[in-house]
N, C-alpha and C positions, 0 to 999 in steps of 0.2 A: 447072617453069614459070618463065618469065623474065619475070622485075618492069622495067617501062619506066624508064627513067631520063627523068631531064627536066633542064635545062638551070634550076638555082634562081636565074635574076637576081633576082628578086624586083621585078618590074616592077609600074608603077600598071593598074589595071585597064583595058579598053573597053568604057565602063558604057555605052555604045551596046547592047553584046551581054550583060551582067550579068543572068544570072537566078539565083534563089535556089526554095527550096524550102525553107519552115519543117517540120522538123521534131524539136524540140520548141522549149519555149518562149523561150530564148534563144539557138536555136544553129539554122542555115541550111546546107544544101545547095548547093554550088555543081553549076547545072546545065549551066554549061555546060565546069565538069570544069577551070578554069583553073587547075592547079596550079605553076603559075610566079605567080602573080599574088603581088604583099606582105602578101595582107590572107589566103591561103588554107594551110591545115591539111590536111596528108595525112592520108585515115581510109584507109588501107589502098590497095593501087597503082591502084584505079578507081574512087575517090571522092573527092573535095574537102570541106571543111568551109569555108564563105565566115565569114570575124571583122569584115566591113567594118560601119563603126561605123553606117553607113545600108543594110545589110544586106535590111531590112524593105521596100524602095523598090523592091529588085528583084526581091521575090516574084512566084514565077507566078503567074498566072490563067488558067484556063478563058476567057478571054477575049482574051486575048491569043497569040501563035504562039508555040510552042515552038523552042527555043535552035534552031539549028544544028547 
């Protein structure tokens, strides 16, 4: 199986589109998988871990639309 590469500029996010996923108490899911972004942590080739220091701001809700 072939692992994606990605192009690591390490660009600022578009906290337009920034959603997060707490899962556990200090550490977030990147949902919408930006792993180019400066603030984001590869957990293995199709997961993101988001480190943005406001992290908590773009948690989803059930009440709001899911990423893109």
């Amino acid at each position: 199986m072939k692992i994606p590469q990605h192009d690591v500029a390490e660009i600022e996010p578009d906290l337009s589109v920034c959603q997060t996923e707490r899962i556990a108490n200090n550490l977030s899911r990147c949902l919408a998988n930006n792993s180019t972004c400066e603030h984001a942590l590869a957990a293995g080739p199709t997961r993101t871990i988001c480190m943005h220091k406001n992290r908590r701001d773009f948690e989803y809700s059930a009440f709001l639309s899911p990423p893109p």
